[in-house]
C-alpha positions in Angstrom: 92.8 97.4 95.6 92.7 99.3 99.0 92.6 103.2 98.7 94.2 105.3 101.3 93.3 109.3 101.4 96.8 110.6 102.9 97.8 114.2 104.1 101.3 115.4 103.8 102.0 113.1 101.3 104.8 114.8 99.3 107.5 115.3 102.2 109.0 113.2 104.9 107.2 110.9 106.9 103.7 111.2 104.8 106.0 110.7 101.6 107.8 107.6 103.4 104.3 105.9 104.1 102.6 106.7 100.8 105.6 104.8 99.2 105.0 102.0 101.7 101.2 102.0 100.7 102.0 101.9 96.9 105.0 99.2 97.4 102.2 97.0 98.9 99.6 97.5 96.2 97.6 100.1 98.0 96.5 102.9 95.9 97.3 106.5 97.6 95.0 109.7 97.3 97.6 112.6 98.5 96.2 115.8 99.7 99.1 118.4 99.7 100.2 121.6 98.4 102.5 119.9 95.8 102.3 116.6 93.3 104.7 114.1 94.7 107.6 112.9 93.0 106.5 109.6 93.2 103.3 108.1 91.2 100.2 109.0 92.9 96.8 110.4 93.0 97.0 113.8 93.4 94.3 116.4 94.7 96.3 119.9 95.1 95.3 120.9 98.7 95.9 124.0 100.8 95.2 122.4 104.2 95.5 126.2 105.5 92.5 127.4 103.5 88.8 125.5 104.1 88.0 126.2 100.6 90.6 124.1 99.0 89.6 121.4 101.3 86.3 121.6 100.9 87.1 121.1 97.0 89.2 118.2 97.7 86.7 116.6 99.8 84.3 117.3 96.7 87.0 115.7 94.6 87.0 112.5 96.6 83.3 111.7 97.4 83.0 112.2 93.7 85.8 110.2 92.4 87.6 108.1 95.7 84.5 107.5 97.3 85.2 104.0 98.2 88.4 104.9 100.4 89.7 102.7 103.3 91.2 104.7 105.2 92.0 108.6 105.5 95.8 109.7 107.2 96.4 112.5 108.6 100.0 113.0 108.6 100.8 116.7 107.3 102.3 118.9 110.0 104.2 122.4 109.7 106.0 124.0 112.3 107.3 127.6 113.0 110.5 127.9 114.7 109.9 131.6 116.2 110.4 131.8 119.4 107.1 132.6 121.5 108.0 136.4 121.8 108.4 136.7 118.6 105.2 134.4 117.0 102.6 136.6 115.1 99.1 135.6 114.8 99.5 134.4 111.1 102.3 131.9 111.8 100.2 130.4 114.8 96.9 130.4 113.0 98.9 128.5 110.0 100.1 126.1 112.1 96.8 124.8 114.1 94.9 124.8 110.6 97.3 122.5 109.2 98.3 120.5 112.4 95.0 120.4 114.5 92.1 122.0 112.5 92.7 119.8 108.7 92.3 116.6 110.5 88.9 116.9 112.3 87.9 119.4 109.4 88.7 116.5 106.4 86.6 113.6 108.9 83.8 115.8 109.3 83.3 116.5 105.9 83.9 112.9 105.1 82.2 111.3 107.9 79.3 109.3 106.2 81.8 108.0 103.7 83.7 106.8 106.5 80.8 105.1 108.2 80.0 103.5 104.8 82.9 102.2 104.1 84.3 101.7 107.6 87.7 103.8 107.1 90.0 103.8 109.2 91.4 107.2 110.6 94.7 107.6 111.7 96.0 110.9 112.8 99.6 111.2 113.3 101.2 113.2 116.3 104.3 114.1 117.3 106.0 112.9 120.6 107.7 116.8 120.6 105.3 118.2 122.9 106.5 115.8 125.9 110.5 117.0 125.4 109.9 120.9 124.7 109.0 123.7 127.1 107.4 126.9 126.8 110.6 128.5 126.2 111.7 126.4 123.1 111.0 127.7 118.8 109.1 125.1 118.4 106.0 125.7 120.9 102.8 125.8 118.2 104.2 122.9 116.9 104.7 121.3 119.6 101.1 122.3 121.4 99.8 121.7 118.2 100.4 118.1 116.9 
């Protein structure tokens, strides 16, 4: 059976393609704050803090070490408007967007090579129909 390490798992379109992996016999690793309601492996995974990924990365060379493939698909946004953004909401943002992904394949990376994983990171087509101006702008330049 194919294992797939998937991020952002528990929610929207992470949750739709974990239950697409798992309707076609692949078995799904999900690395997110919350279990999913759905039946799963399940590492709990702050992707905002490098400790907890750091454990879950422990978790999986340990246990999941024979993956084929690691998704990125968690993403969290922050509707305040640019003059209102604190640090804290941007800094949350690119860890979980732009930082989790390359952080997760570079502590991965010889498992990857071993096993020849595939990486998909998924991005969002919201930074080509947003301006500056918009809520959405560390979402959008982050994804």
């Amino acid at each position: 059976m194919k294992t797939v390490i998937l991020t952002g798992a528990s929610d929207g379109l992470g949750k739709s393609f974990a239950q697409l992996c798992i309707k076609n016999k692949v078995n799904v690793v999900a690395l997110c704050r919350s279990k999913p309601d759905y039946a799963c492996d399940f590492i709990e995974t702050d992707l905002r803090n490098e400790n907890s990924i750091r454990n879950a990365c422990d978790i999986i060379k340990e246990e999941y070490s024979s993956f084929d493939a690691i998704v990125n698909c968690a993403g969290t946004m922050s509707l305040q408007s640019l003059d209102t953004l604190s640090f804290q909401e941007m800094e949350d943002v690119y860890k979980v967007n732009s930082i989790s992904p390359i952080f997760i394949i570079s502590l991965l990376l010889p498992l990857i090579k071993e096993n020849k994983a595939d990486i998909m990171n998924v991005t969002s087509i919201m930074g080509t129909m947003y301006d500056i101006e918009q809520d959405s702008v560390t979402y959008t330049s982050s994804k």
